[in-house]
MARDOZA-173624 format. One record per residue (C-alpha): residue number from 1; chain; y, x, z. Coordinates in steps of 0.001 Angstrom, whole numbers, plus 524288, in hexadecimal, padded with zeros to 5 digits. Example, Ala and Ser with C-alpha at 12.3 -4.5 7.8 and 13.67 -1.06 7.14 Angstrom:
2
+-----+--------+-------+-------+-------+
| num | cadena |    yy |    xx |    zz |
+-----+--------+-------+-------+-------+
|   1 |      A | 7EE6C | 8300C | 81E78 |
|   2 |      A | 7FBDC | 83566 | 81BE4 |
+-----+--------+-------+-------+-------+
//
This chain:
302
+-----+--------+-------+-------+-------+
| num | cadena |    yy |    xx |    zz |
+-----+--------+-------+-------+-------+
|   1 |      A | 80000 | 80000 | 80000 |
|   2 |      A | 80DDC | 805F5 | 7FC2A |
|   3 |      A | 814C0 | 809C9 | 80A13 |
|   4 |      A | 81F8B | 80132 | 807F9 |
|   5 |      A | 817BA | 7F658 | 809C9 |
|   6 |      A | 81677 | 7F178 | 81893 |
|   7 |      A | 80E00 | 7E65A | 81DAB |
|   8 |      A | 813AC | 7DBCD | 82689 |
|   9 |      A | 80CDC | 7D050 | 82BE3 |
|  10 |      A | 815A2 | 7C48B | 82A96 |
|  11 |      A | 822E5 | 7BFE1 | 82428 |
|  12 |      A | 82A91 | 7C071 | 8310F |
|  13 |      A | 8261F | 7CF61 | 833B9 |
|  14 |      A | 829B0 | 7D20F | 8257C |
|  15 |      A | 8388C | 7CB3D | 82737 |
|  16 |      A | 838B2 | 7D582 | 830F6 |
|  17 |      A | 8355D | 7E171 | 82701 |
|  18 |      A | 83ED1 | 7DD56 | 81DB3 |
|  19 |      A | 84A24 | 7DC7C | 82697 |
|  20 |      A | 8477D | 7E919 | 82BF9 |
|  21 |      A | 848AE | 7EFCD | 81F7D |
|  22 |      A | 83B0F | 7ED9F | 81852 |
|  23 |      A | 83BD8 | 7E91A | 80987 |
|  24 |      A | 8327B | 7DBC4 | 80909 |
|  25 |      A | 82D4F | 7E077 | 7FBA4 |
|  26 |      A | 82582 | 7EA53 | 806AD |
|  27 |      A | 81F9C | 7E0D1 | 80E1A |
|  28 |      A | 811C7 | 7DD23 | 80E80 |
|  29 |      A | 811DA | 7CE94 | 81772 |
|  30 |      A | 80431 | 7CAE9 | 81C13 |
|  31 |      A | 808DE | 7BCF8 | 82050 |
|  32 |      A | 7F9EC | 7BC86 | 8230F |
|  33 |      A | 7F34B | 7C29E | 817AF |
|  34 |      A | 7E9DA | 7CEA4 | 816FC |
|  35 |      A | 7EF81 | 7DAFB | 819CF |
|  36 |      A | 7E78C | 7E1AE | 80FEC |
|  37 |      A | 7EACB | 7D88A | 804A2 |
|  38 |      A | 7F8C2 | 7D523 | 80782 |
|  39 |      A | 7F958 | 7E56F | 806FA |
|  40 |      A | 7F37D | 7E644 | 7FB1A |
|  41 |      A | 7F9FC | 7DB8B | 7F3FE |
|  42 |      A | 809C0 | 7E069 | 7F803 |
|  43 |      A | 80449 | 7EE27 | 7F48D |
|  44 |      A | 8001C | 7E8C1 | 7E506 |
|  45 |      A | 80C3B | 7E16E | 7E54B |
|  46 |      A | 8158E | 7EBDC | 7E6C1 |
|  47 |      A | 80E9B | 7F271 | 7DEB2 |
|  48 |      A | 8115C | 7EA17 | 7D331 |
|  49 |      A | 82147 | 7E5A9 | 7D90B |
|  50 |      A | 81DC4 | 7D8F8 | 7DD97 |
|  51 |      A | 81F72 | 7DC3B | 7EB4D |
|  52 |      A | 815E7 | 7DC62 | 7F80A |
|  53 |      A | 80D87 | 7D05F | 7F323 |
|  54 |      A | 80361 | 7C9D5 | 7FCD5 |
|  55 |      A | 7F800 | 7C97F | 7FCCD |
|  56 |      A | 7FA72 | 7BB1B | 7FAF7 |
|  57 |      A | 8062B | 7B109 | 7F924 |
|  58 |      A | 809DB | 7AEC9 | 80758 |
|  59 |      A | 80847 | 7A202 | 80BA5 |
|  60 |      A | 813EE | 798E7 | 80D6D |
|  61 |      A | 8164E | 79126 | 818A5 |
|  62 |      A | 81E6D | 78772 | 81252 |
|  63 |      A | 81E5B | 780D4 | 805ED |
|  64 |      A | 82702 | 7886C | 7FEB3 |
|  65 |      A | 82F18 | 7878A | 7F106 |
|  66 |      A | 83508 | 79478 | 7EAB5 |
|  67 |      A | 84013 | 78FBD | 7E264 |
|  68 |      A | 84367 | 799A7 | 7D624 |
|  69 |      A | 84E6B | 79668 | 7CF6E |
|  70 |      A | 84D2A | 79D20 | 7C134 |
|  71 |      A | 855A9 | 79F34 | 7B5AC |
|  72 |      A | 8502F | 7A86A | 7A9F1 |
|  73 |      A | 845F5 | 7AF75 | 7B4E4 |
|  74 |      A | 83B7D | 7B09F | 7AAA6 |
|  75 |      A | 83748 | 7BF63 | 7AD8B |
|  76 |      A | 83770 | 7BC37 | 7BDC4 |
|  77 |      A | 83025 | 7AEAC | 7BD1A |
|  78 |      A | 8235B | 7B1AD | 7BE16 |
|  79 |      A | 823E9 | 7BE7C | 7C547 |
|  80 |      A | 82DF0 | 7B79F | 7CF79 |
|  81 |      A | 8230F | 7AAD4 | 7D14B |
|  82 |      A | 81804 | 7B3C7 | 7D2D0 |
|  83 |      A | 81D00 | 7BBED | 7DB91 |
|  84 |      A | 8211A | 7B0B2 | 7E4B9 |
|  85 |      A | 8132E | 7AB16 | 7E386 |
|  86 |      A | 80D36 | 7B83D | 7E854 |
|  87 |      A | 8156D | 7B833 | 7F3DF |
|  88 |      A | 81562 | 7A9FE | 7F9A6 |
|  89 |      A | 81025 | 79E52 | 7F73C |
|  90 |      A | 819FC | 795A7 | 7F347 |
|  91 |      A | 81EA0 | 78D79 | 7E97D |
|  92 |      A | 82945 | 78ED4 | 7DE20 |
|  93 |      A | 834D2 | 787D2 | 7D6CC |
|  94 |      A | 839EA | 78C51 | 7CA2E |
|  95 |      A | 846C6 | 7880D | 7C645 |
|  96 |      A | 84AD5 | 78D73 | 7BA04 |
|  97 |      A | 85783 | 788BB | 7B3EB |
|  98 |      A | 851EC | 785E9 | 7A565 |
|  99 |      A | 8533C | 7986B | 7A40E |
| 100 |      A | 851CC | 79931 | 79580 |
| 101 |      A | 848C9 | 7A623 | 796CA |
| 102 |      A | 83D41 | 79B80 | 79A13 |
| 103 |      A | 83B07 | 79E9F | 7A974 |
| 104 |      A | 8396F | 78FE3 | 7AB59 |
| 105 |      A | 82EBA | 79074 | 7A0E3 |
| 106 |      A | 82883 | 79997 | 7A8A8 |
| 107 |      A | 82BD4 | 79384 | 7B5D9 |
| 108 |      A | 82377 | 7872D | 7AFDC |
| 109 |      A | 818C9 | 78FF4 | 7AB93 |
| 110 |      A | 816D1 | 795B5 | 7B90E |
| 111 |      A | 81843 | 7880E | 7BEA4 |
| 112 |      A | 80C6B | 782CF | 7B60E |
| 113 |      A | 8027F | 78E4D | 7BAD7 |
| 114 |      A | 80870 | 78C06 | 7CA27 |
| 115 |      A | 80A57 | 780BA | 7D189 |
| 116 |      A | 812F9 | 786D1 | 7DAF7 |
| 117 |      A | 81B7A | 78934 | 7CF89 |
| 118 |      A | 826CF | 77FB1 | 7CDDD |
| 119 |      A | 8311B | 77FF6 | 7C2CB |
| 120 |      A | 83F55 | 777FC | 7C1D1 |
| 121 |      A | 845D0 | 77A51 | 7B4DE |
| 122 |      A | 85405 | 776A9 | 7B369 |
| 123 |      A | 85D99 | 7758B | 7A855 |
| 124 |      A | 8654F | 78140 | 7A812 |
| 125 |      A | 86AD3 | 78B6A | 7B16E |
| 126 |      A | 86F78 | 7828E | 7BE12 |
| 127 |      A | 87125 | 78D29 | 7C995 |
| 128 |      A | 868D8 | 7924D | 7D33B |
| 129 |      A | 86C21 | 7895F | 7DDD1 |
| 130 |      A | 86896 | 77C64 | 7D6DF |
| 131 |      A | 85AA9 | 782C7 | 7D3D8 |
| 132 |      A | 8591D | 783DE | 7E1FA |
| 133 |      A | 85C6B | 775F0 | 7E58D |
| 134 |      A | 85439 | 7739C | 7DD66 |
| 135 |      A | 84897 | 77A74 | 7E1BB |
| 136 |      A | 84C82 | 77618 | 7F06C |
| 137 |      A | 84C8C | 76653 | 7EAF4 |
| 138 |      A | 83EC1 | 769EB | 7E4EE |
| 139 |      A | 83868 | 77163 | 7F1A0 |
| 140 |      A | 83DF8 | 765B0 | 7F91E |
| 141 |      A | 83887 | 75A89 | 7F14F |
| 142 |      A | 82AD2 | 76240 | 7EFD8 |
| 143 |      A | 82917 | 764B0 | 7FC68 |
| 144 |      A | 82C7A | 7735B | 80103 |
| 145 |      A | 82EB7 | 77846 | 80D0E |
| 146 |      A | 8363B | 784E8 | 80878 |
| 147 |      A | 83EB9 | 786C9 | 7FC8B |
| 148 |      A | 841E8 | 795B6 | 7F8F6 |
| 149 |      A | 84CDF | 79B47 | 7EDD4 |
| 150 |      A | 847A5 | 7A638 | 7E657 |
| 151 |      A | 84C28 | 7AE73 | 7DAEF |
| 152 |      A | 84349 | 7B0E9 | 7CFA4 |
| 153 |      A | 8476A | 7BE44 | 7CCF4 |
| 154 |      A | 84247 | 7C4F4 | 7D7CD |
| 155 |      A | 84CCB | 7C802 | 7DEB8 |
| 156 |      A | 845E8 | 7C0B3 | 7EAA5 |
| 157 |      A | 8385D | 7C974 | 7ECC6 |
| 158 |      A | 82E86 | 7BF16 | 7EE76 |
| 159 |      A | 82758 | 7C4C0 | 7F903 |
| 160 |      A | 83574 | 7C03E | 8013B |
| 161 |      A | 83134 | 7B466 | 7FD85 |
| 162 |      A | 82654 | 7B18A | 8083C |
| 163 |      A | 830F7 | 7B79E | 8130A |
| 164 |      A | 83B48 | 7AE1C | 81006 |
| 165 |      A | 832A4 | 7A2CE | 80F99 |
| 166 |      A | 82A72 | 7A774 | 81C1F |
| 167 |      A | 83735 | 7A8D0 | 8233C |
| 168 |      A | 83CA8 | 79B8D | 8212B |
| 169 |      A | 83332 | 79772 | 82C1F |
| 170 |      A | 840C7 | 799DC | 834A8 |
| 171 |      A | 84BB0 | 797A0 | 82CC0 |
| 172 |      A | 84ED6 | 78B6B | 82215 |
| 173 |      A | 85368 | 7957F | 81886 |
| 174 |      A | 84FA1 | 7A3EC | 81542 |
| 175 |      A | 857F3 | 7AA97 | 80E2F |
| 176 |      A | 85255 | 7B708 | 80812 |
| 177 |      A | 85DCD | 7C079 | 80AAC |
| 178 |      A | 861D3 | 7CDF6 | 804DE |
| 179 |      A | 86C72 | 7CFC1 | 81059 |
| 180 |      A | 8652C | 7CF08 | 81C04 |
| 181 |      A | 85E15 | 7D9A3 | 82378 |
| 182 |      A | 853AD | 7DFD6 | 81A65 |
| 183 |      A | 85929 | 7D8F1 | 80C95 |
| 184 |      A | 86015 | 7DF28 | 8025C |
| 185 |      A | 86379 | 7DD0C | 7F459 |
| 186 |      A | 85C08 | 7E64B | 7E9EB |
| 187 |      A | 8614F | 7E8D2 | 7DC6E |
| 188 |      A | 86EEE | 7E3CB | 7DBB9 |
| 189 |      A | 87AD1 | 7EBCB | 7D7A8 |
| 190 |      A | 88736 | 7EE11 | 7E219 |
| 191 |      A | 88F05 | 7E185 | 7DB41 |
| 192 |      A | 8823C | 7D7CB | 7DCD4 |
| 193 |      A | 8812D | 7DD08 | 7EC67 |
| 194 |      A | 88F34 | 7DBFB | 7ED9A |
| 195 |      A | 88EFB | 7CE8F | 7E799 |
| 196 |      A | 88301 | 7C89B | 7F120 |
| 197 |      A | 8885C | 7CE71 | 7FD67 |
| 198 |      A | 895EF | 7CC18 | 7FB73 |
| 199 |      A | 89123 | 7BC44 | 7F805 |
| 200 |      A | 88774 | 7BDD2 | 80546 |
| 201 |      A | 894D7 | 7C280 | 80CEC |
| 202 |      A | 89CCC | 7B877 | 807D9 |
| 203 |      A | 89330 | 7AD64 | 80A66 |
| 204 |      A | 8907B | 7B234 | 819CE |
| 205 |      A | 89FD0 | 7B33E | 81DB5 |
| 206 |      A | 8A32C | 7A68C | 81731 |
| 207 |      A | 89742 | 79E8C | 81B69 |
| 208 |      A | 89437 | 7A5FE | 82846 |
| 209 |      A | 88547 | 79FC7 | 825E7 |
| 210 |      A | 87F08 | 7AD6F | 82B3A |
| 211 |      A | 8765B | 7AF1F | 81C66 |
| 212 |      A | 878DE | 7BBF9 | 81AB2 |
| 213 |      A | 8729C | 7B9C1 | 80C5B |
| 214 |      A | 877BE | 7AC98 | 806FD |
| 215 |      A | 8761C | 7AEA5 | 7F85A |
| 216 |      A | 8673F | 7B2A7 | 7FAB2 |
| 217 |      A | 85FD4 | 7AAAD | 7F0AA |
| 218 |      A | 8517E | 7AD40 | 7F7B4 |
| 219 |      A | 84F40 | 7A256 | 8009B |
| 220 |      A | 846C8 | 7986C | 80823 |
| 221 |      A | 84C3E | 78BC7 | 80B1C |
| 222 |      A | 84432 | 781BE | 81344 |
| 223 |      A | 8446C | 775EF | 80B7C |
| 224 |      A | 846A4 | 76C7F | 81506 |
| 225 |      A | 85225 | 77380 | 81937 |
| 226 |      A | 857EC | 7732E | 80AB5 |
| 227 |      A | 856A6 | 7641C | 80A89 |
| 228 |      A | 85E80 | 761BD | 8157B |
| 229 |      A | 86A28 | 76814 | 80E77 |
| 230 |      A | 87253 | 76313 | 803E9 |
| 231 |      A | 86ED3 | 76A42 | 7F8EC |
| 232 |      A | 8749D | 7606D | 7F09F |
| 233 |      A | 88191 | 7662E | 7F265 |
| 234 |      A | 87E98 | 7739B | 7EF24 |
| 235 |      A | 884E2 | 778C1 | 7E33F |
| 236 |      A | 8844A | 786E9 | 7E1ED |
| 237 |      A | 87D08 | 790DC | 7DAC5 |
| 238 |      A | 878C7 | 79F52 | 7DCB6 |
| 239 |      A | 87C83 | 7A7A8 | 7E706 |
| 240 |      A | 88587 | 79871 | 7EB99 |
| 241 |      A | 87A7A | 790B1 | 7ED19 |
| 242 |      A | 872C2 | 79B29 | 7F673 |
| 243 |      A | 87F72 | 79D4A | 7FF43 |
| 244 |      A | 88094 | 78D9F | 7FEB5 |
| 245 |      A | 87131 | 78A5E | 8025A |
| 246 |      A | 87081 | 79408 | 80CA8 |
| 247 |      A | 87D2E | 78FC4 | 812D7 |
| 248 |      A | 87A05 | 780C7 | 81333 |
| 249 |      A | 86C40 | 78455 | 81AA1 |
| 250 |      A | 872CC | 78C9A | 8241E |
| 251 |      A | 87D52 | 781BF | 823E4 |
| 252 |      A | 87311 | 77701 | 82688 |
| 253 |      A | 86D5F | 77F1F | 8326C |
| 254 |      A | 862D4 | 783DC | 82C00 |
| 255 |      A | 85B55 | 791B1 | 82F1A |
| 256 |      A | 85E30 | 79E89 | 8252B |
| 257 |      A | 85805 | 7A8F8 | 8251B |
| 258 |      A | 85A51 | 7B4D0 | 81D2D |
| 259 |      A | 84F93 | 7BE9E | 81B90 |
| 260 |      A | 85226 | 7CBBE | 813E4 |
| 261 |      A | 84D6E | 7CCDD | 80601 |
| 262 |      A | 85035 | 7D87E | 7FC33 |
| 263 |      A | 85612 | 7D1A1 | 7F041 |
| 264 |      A | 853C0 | 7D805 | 7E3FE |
| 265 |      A | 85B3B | 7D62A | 7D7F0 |
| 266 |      A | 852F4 | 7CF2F | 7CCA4 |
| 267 |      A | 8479B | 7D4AA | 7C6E6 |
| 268 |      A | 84A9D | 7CD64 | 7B947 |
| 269 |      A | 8555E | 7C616 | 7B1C7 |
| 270 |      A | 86518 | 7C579 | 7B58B |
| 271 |      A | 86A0A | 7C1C7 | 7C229 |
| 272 |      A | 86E4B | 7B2D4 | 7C3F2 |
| 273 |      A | 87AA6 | 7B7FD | 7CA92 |
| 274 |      A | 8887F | 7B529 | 7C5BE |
| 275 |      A | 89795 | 7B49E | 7C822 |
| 276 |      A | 896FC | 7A607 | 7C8EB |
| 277 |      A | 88B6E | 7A578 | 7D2AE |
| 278 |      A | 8924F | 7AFDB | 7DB57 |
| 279 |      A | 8A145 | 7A84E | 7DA83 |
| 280 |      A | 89936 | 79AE2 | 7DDE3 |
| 281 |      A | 894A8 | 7A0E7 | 7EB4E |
| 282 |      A | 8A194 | 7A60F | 7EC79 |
| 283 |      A | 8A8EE | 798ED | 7EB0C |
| 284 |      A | 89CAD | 791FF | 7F2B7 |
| 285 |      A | 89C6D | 79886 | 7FF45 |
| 286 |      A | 8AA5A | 79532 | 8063E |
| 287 |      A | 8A77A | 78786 | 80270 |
| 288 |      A | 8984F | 7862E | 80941 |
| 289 |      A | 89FB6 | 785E4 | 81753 |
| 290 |      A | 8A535 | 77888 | 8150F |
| 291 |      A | 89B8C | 772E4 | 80ABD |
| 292 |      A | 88F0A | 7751F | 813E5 |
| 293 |      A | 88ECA | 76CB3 | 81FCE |
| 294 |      A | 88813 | 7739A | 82C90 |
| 295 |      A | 87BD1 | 76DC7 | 831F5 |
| 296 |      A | 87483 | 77069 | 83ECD |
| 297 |      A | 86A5A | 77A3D | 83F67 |
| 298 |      A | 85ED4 | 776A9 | 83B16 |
| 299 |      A | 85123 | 77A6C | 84059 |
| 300 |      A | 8446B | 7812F | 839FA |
| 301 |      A | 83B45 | 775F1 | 838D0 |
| 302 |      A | 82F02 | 77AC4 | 8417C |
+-----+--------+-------+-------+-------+
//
């Protein structure tokens, strides 16, 4: 086994490793599997780059929808849904905004061979946030317990993916978070850093909501949560629509949680990112103060 790798035995021990330093692409998690073969299967995963794979998916202990938002993702499709498959066993939403380079072709292809597959197709480009509510109407009226955002580039390692879920067992939303202890951004120039932070500093002066990561776009939502919210009302897009979600659950009473991630810029295809997303969260935030009302704090259902 490569000496980077190190064994831990659950999800709670391994929050612990990555906040003191240790990169999760390192970590072997038993979460009750064989020693032996949970060794040997991170060992031929990093072998081939797709990180310290179990030995199995790891079980989930909710019912659980992974909602991908895609536009022209045709090279990270199928790498970015088998990867989540080998890490946890949940299932997936497609939303692809009618990309003309035929990723919702192959979103319905995977969907025919895989009934955990689901696939929305929409007319057009209509924003990241609307693909979400959309996803969080369909985990509601199906039945989920959990509802996670997800890019499809692979800038969110899926073997994060079973931490964030595992640890919304204490808080109604995890937020997978590059500026906490043990995250960090990989990849990005001095004017994209610049950019995030300087949106991240903004946001936590103005809205004093204690996120230290508020444009995150990895996250677990507990679904019931989301549908006591008014989601009708929500209008924004992009970097907006995550400083605008995660402020109406902390406004609503609701648990976050942030636990570090290392973000890493795309693997394939251009960045979503514009001048028009970035001056939306700028005009947004001063106006989230009087346009979310407070609610009491609200319990973990036991």
């Amino acid at each position: 086994m490569p000496q980077d790798l190190q064994v831990v035995a659950d999800f709670a021990t391994a929050e612990i490793a990555v906040r003191g330093g240790i990169d999760s692409a390192h970590l072997i998690v038993l979460n009750g599997q064989n020693e032996i073969a949970a060794r040997a299967a991170a060992e031929q995963g990093a072998a081939t780059f797709r990180g310290p794979l179990p030995a199995r998916p790891h079980p989930c202990p909710w019912r659980t929808l992974v909602v991908i938002p895609t536009y022209n993702e045709k090279d990270n499709l199928l790498a970015i849904v088998t990867a989540i498959h080998s890490y946890l066993n949940v299932d997936l939403l497609i939303v692809d905004d009618g990309s003309p380079d035929g990723t919702g072709q192959i979103a319905d292809q995977l969907a025919a061979r895989d009934a955990r597959i689901h696939v929305l197709h929409r007319a057009g480009k209509q924003g990241l946030g609307t693909a979400y509510i959309k996803g969080f109407a369909f985990a509601a009226q199906h039945g989920y317990e959990r509802v996670c955002e997800m890019d499809a580039d692979f800038s969110h390692a899926p073997w994060d993916l079973p931490r964030l879920v595992m640890a919304s067992k204490e808080a109604q939303l995890v937020i997978g978070s590059r500026y906490v202890q043990g995250g960090c951004t990989i990849g990005w120039d001095l004017k994209r850093r610049l950019l995030s932070r300087g949106a991240n500093l903004y946001t936590r002066c103005l809205l004093s909501s204690g996120i230290r990561d508020n444009t995150a776009g990895f996250r677990c939502f507990h679904v019931n949560a989301l549908q006591q919210l008014d989601l009708s009302t929500v209008r924004a897009q992009g970097y907006a629509f995550q400083i605008e979600m995660a402020f109406r659950m902390v406004r609503a009473g609701y648990q976050v949680r942030e636990i570090p991630i290392h973000f890493v810029d795309r693997f394939a295809g251009k960045s979503k990112m514009s001048g028009k997303i970035a001056r939306e969260a700028l005009l947004l935030v001063p106006t989230l103060r009087f346009k979310v009302k407070r609610g009491r704090k609200t319990p973990l259902p036991t």
